[in-house]
LODREN-834990 format. One record per atom (N, C-alpha, C): residue in one letter; atom name; x, y, z. Coordinates in nm, 4 decimals. Layout:
N
A|CA|X|Y|Z
...
***
This chain:
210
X|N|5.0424|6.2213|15.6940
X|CA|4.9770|6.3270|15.7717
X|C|4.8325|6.2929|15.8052
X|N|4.7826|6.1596|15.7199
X|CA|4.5963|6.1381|15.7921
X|C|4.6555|5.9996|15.8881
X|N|4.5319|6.0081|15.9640
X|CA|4.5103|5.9293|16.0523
X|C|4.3287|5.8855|16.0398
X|N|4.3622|5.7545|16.0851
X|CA|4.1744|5.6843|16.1158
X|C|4.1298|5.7570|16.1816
X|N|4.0288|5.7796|16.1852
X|CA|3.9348|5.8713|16.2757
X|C|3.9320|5.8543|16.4327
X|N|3.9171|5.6909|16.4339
X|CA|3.9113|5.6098|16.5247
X|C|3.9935|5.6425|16.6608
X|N|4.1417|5.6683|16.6434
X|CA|4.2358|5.6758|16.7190
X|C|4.1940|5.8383|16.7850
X|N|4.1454|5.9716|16.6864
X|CA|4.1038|6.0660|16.7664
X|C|3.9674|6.0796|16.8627
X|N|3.9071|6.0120|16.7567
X|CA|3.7152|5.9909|16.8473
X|C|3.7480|5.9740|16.9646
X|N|3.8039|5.8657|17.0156
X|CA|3.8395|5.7922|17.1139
X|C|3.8553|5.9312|17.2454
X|N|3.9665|6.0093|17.2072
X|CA|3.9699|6.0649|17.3112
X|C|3.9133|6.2248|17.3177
X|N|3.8635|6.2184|17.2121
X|CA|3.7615|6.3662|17.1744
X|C|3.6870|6.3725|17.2262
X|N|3.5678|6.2619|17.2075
X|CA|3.4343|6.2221|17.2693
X|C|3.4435|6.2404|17.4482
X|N|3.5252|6.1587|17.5311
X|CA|3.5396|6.1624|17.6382
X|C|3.5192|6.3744|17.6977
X|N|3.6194|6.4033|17.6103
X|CA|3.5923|6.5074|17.6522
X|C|3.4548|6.6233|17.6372
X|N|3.4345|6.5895|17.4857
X|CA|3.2868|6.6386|17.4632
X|C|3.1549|6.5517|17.5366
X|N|3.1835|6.4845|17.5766
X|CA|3.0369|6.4041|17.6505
X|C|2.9093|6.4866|17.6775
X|N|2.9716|6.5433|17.7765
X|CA|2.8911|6.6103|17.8798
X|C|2.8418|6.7574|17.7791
X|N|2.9121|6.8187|17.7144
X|CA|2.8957|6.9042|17.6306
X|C|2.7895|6.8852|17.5559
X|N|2.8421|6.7639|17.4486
X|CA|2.7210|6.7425|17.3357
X|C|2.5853|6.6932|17.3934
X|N|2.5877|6.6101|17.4502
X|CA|2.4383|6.5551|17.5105
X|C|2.3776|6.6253|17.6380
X|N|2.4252|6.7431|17.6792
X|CA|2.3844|6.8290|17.7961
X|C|2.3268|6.9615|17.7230
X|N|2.4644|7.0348|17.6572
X|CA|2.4228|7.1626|17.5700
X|C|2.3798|7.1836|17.4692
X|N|2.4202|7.0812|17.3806
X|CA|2.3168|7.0863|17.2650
X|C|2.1872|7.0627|17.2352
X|N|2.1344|6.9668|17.3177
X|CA|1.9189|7.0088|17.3111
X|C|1.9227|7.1178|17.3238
X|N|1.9305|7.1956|17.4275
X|CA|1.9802|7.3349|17.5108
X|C|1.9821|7.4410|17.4176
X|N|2.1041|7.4226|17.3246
X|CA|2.1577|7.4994|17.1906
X|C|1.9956|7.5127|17.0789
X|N|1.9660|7.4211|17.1023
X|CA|1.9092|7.3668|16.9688
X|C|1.7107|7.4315|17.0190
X|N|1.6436|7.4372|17.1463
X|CA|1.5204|7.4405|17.2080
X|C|1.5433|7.6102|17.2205
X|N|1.6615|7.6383|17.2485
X|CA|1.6832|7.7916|17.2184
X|C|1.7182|7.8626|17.1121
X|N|1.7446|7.8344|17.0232
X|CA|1.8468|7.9090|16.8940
X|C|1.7036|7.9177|16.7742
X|N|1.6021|7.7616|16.7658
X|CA|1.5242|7.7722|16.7045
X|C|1.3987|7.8325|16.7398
X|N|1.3244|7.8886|16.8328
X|CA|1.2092|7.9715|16.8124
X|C|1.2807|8.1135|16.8161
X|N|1.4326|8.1407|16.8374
X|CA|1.4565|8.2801|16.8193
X|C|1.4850|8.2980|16.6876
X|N|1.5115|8.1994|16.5616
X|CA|1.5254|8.2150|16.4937
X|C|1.3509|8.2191|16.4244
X|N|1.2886|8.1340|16.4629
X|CA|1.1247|8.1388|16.4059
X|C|1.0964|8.2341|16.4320
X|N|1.1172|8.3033|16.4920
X|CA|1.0281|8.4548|16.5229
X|C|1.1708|8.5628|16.4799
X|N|1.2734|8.5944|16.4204
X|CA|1.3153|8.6829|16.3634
X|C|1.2589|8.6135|16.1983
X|N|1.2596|8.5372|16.1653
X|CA|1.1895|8.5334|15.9910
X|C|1.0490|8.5659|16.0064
X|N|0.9661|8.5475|16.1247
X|CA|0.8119|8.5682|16.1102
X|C|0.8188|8.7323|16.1069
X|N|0.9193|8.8182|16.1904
X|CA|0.9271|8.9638|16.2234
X|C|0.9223|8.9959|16.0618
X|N|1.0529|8.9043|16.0167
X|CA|1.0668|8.9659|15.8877
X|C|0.9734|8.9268|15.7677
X|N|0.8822|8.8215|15.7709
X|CA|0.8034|8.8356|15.6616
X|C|0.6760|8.9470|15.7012
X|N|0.6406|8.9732|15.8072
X|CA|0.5444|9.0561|15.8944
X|C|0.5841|9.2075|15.8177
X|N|0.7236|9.2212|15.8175
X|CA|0.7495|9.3537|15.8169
X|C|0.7337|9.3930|15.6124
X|N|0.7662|9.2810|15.5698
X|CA|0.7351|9.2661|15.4321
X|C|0.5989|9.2831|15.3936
X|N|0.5214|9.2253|15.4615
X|CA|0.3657|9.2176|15.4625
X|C|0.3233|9.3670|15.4360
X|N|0.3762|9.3719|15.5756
X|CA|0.3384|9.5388|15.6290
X|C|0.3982|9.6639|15.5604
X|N|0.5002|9.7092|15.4826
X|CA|0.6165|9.7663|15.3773
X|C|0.5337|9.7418|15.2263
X|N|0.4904|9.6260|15.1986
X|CA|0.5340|9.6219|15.0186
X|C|0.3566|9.5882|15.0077
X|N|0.3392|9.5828|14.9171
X|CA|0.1744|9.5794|14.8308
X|C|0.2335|9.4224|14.7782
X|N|0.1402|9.4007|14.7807
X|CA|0.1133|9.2204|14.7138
X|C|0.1215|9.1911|14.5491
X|N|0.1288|9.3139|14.4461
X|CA|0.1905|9.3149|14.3624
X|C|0.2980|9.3634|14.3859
X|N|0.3831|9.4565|14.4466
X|CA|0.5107|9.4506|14.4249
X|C|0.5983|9.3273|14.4701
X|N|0.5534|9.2511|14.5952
X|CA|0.6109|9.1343|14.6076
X|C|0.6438|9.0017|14.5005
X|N|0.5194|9.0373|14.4482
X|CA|0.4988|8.8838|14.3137
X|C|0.5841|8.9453|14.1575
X|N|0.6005|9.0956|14.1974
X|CA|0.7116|9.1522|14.0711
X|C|0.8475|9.1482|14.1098
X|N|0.8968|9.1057|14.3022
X|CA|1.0000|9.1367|14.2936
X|C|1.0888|9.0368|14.3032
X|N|1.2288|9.0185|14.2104
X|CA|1.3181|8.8820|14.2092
X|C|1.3879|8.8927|14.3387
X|N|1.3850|9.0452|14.4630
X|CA|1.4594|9.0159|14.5549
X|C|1.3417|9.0646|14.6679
X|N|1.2608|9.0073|14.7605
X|CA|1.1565|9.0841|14.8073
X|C|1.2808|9.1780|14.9236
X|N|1.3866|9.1441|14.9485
X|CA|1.4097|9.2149|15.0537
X|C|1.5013|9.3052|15.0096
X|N|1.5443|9.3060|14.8830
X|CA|1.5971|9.4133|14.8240
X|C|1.4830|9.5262|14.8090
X|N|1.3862|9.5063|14.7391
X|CA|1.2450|9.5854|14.7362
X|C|1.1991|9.6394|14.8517
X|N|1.2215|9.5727|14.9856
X|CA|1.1701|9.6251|15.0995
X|C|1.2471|9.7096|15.1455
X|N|1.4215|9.6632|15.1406
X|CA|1.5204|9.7720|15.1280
X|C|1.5061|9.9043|15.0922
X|N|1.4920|9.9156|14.9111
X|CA|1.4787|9.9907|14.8657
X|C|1.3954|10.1316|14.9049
X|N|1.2227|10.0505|15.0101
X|CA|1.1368|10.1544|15.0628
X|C|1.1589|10.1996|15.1553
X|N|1.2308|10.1164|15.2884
X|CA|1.2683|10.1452|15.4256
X|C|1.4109|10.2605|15.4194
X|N|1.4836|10.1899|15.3624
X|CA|1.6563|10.3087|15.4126
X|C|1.6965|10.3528|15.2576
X|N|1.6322|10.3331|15.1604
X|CA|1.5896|10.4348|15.0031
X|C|1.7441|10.4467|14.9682
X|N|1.8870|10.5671|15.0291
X|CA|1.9280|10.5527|15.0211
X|C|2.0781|10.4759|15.0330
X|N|2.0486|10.4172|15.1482
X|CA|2.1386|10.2919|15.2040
X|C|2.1001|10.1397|15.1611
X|N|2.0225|10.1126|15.0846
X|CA|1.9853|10.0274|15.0180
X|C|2.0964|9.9293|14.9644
X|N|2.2224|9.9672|14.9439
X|CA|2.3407|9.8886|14.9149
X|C|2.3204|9.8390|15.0069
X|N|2.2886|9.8468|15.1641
X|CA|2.3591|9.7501|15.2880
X|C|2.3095|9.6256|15.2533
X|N|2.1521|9.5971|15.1881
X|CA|2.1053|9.4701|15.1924
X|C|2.1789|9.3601|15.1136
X|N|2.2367|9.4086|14.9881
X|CA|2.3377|9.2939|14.9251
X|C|2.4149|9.2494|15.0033
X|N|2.4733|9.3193|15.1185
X|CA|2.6092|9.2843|15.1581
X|C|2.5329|9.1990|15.2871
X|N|2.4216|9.2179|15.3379
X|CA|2.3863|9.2027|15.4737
X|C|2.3377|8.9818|15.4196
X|N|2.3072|9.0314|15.3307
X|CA|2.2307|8.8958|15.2492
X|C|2.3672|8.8331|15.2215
X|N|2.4827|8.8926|15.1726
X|CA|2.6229|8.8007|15.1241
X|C|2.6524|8.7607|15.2748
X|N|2.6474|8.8097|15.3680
X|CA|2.6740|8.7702|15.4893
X|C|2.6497|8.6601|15.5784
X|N|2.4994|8.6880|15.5666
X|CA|2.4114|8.5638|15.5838
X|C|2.4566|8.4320|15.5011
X|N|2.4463|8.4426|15.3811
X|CA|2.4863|8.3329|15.2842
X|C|2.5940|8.2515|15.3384
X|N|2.7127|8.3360|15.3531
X|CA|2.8566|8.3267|15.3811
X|C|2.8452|8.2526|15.5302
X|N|2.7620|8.2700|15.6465
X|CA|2.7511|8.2112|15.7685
X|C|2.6880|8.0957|15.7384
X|N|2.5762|8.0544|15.6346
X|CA|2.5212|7.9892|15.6427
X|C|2.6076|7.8303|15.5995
X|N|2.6481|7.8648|15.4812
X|CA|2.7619|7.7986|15.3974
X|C|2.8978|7.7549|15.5051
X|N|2.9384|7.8490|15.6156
X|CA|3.0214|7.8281|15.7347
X|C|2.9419|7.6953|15.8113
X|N|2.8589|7.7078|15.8154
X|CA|2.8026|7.5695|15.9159
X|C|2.7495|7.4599|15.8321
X|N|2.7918|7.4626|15.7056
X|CA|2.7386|7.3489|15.6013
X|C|2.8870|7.2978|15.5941
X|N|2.9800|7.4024|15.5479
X|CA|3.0992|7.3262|15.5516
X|C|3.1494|7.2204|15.6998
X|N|3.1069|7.2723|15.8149
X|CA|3.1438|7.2100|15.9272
X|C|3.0719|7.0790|15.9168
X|N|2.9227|7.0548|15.8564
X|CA|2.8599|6.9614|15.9460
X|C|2.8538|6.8619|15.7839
X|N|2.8410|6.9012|15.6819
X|CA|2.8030|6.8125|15.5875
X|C|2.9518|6.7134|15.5285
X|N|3.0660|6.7653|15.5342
X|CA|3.1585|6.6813|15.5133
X|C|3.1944|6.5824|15.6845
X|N|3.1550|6.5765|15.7793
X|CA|3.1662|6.5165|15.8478
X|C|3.0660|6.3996|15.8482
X|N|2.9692|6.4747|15.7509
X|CA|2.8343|6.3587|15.7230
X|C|2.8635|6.2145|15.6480
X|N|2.9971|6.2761|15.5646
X|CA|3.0668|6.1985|15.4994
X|C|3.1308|6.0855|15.5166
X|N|3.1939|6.1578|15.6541
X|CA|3.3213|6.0913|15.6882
X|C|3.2631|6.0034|15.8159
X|N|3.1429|6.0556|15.8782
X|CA|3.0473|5.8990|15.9868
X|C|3.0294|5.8113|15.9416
X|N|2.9398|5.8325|15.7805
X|CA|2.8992|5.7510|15.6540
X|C|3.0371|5.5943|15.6548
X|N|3.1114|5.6732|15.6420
X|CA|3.2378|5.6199|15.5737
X|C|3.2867|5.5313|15.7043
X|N|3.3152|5.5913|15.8008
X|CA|3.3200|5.5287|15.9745
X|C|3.2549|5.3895|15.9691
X|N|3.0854|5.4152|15.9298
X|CA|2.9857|5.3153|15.9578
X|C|2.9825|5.2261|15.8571
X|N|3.0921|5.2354|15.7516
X|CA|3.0448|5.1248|15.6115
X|C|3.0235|5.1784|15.5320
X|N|2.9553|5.2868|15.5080
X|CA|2.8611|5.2998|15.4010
X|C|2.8973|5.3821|15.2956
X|N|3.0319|5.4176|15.2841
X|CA|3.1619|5.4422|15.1698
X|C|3.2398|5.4249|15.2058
X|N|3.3091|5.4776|15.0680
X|CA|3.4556|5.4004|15.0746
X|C|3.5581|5.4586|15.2254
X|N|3.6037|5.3426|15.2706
X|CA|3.7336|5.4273|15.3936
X|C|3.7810|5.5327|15.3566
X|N|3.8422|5.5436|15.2297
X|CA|3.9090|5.6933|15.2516
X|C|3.8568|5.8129|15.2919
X|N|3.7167|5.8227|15.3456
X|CA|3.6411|5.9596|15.3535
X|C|3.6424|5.9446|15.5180
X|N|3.6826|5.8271|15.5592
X|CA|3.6999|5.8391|15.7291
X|C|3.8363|5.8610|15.8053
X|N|3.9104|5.9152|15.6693
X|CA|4.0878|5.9491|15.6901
X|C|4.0714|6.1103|15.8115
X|N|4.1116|6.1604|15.9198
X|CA|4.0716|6.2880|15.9049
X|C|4.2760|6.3585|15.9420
X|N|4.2824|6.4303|15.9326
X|CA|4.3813|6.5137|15.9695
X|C|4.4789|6.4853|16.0970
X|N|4.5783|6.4302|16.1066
X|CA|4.6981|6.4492|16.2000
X|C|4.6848|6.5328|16.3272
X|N|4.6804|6.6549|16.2607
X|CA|4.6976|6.7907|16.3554
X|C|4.5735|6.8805|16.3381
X|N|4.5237|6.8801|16.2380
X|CA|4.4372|6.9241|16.2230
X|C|4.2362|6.9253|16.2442
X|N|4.2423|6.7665|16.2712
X|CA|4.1703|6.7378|16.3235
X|C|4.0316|6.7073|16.2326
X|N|4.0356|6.7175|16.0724
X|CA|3.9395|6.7323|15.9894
X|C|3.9415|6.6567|15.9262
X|N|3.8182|6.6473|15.8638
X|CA|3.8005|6.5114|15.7548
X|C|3.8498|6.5596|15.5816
X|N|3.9789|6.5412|15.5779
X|CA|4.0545|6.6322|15.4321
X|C|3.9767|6.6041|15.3215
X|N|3.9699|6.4509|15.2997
X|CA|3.9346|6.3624|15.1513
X|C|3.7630|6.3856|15.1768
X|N|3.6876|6.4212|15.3123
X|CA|3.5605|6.4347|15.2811
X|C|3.5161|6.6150|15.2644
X|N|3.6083|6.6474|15.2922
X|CA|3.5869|6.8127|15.2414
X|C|3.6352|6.8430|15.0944
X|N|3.7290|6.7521|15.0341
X|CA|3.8032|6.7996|14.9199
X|C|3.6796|6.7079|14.8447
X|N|3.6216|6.5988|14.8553
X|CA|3.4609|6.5625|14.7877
X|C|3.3556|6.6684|14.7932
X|N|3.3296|6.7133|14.9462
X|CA|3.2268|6.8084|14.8756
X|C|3.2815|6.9585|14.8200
X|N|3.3930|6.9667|14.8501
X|CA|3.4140|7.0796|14.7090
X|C|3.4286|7.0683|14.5841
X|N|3.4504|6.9219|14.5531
X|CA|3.4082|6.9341|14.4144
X|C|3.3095|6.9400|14.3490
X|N|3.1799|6.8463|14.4785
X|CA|3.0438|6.8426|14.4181
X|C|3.0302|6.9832|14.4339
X|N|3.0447|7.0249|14.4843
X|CA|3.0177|7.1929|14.5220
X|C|3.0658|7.3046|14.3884
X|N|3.1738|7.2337|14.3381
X|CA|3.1720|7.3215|14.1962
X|C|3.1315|7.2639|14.1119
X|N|3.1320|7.1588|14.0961
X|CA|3.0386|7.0664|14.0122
X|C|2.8899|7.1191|13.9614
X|N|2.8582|7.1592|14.1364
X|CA|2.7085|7.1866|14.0818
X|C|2.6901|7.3679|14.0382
X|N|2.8085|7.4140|13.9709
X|CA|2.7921|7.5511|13.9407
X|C|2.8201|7.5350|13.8150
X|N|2.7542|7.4103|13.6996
X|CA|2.7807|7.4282|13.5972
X|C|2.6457|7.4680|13.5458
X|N|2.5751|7.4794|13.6099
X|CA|2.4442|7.5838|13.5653
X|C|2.3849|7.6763|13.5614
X|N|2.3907|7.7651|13.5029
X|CA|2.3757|7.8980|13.4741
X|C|2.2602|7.9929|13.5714
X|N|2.1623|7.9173|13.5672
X|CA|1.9999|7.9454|13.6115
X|C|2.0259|7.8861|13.7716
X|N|2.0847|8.0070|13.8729
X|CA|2.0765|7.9748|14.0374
X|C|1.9436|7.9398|14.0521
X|N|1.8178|7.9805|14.0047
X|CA|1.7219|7.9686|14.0947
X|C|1.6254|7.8275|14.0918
X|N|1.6821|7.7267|13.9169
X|CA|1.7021|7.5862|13.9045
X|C|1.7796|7.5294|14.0324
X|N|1.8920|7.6159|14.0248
X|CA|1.9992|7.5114|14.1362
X|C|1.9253|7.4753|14.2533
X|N|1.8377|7.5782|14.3160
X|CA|1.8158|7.6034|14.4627
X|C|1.6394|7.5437|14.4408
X|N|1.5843|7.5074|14.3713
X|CA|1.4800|7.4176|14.3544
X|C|1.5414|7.2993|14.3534
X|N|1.6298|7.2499|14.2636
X|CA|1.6070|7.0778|14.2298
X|C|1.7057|7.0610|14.4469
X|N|1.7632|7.1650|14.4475
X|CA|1.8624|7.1077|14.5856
X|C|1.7508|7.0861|14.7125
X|N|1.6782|7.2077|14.6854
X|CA|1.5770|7.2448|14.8166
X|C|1.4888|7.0826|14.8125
X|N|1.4700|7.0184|14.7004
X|CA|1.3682|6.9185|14.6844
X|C|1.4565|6.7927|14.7119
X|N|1.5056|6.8199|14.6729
X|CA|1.6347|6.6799|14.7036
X|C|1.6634|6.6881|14.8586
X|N|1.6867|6.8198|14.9438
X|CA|1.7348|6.8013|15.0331
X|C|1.6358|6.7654|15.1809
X|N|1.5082|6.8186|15.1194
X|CA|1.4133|6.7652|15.1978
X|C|1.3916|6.6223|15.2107
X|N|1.3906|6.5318|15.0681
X|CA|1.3525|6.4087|15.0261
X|C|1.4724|6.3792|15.1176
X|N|1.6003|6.3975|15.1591
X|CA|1.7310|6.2905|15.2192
X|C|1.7002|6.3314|15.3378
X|N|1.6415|6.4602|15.4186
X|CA|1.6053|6.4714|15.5177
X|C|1.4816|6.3821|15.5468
X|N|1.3596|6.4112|15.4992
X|CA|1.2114|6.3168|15.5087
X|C|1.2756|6.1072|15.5624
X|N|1.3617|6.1096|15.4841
X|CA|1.3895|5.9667|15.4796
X|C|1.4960|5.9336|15.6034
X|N|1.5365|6.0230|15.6650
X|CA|1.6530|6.0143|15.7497
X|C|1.5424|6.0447|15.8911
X|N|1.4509|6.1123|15.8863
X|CA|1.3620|6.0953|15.9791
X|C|1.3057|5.9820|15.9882
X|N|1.2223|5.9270|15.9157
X|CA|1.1823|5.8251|15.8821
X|C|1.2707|5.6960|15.9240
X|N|1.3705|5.6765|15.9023
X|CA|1.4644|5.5412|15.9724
X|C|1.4455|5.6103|16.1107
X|N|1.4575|5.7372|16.1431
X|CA|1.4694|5.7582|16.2970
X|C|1.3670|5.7019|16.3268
X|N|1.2604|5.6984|16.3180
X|CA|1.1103|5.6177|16.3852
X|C|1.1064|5.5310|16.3506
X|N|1.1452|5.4819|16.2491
X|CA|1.1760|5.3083|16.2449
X|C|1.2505|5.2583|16.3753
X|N|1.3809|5.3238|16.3613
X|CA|1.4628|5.2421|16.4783
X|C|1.3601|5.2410|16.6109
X|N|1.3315|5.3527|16.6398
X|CA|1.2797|5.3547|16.7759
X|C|1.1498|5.2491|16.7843
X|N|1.1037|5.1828|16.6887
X|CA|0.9810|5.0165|16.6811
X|C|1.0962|4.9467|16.6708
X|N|1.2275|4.9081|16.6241
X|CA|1.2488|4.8350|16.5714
X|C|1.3916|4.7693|16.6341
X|N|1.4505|4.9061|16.7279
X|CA|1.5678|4.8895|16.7683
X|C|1.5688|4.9526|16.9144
X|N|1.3985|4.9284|16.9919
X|CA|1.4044|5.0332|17.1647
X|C|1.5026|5.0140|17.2183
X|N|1.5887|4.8917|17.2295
X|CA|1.6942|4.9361|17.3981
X|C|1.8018|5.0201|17.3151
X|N|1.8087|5.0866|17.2327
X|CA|1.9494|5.1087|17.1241
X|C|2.0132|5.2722|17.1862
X|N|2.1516|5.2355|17.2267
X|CA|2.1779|5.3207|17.3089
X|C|2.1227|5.4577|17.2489
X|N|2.0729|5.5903|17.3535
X|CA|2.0038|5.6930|17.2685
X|C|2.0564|5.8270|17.3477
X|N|2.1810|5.8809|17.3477
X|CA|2.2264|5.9934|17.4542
X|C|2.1349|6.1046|17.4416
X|N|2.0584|6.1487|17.3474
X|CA|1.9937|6.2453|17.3093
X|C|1.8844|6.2259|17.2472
X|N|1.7487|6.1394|17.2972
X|CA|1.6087|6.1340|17.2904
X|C|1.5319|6.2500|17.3124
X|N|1.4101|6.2607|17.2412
X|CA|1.3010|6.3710|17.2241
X|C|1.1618|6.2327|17.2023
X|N|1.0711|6.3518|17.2340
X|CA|0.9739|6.2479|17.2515
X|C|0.9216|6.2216|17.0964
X|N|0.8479|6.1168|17.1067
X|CA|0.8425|6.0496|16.9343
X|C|0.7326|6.1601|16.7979
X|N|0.6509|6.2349|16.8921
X|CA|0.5966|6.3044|16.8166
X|C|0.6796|6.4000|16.7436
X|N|0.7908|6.4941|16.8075
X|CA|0.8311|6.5883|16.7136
X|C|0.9066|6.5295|16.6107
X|N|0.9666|6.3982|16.6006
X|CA|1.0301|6.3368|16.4778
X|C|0.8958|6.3030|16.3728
X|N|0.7828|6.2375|16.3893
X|CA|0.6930|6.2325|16.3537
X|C|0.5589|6.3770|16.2687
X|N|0.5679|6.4597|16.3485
X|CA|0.5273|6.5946|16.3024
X|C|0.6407|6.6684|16.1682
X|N|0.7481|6.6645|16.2210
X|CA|0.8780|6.7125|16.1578
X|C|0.8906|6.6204|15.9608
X|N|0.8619|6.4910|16.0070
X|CA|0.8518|6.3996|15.8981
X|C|0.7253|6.4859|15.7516
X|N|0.6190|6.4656|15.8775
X|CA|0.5078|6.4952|15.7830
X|C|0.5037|6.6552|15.7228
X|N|0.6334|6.6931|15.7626
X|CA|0.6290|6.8795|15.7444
X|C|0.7564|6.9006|15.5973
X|N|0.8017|6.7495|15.6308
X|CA|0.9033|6.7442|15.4852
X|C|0.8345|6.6796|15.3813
X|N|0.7286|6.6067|15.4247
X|CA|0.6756|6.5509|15.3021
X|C|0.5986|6.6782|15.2451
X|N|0.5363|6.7484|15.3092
X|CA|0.4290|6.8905|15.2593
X|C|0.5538|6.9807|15.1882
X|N|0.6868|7.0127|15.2282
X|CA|0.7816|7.0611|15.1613
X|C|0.7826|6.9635|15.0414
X|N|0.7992|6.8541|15.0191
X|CA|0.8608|6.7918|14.8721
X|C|0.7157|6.7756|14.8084
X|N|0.6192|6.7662|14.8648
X|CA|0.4975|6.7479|14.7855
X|C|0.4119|6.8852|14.6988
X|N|0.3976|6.9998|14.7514
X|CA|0.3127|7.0851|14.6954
X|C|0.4474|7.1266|14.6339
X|N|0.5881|7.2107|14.6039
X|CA|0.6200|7.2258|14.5328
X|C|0.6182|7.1236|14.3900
X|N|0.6061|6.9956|14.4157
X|CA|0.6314|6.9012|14.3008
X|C|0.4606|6.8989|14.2482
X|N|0.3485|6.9385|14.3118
X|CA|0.2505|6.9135|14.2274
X|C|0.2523|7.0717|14.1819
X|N|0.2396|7.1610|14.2160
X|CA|0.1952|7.3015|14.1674
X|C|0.3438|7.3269|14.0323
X|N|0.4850|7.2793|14.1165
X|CA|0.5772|7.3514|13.9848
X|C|0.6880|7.1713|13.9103
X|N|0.5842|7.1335|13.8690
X|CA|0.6580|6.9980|13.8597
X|C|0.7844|7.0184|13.7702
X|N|0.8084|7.0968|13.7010
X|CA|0.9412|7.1233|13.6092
X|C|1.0189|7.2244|13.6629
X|N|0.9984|7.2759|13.7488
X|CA|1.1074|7.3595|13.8501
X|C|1.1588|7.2630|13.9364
X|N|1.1140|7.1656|14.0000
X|CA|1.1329|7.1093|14.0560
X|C|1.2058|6.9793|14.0758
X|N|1.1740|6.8974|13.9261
X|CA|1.2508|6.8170|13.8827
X|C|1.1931|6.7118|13.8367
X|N|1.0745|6.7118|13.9572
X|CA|1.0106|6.5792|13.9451
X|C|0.9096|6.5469|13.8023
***
């Protein structure tokens, strides 16, 4: 029931062409300042709602802000937050086991993670890997360890994956590029992950890992 990847790319791509390298900058120059400005609304509205000690007392600030704004509908925010979570985790499952299975395409593990689905069209052996790391990493009790050592780790594999991107572009110019941006925002973007992995690791060095 798997097949090489190879034999579907082939005629997938043809059809996504025009799609991926037309609509997705597109997707991507639009989706993110509407998303920067609904978290700025919402830390604004936090600002503006809660006192600066109740924020630094509270383990959920938007449960707390909940709590003052709709007092008794205050249940909605658990569920509104499981929601979010649940979408967010929806587009991790799509894009991070396929991360796997390019990896695996290009060399850089083992073939079996570039097996994907018959009919189905998915990468099986690279989704059934990250669900295990995925329960794997719930053998620790303390979520808010989990979501430090990950947040720091995940910047550091991001920081470095930028980083070859501006390498290639000194090192590899004619290299086919369907979807170029100009060299500063990879460059700005770089130095905005190093300020992410750096002041958490000097201010909380044992939350953090480092």
């Amino acid at each position: 029931m798997l097949l090489r990847s190879g034999f579907f790319s082939l005629g997938f791509s043809l059809g996504t062409y025009v799609f991926n390298y037309r609509n997705l900058p597109r997707a991507i120059w639009i989706a993110m300042p509407i998303v920067t400005l609904v978290y700025v609304c919402a830390n604004v509205s936090y600002f503006a709602v809660l006192t600066k000690s109740e924020m630094l007392g509270s383990t959920a600030v938007a449960v707390t802000f909940g709590g003052k704004i709709f007092k008794e509908l205050i249940w909605i925010i658990p569920i509104l937050v499981a929601m979010s979570t649940f979408g967010g985790v929806n587009g991790i499952l799509f894009t991070s086991a396929r991360l796997f299975s390019t990896g695996s395409q290009e060399g850089h593990l083992p073939p079996l993670f570039s097996y994907i689905h018959i009919t189905r069209h998915t990468p099986v052996f690279s989704l059934i890997f990250t669900c295990l790391m995925s329960v794997l990493m719930l053998v620790t009790s303390d979520v808010f360890a989990l979501i430090n050592y990950m947040s720091v780790a995940l910047w550091i594999s991001v920081g470095v994956c930028i980083a070859g991107l501006v390498s290639l572009r000194y090192t590899q110019p004619d290299l086919h590029r369907p979807i170029k941006v100009h060299l500063s925002l990879p460059i700005i973007f770089f130095f905005c992950c190093v300020f992410l992995v750096a002041v958490p690791t000097i201010r909380a060095p044992m939350n953090t890992g480092e």
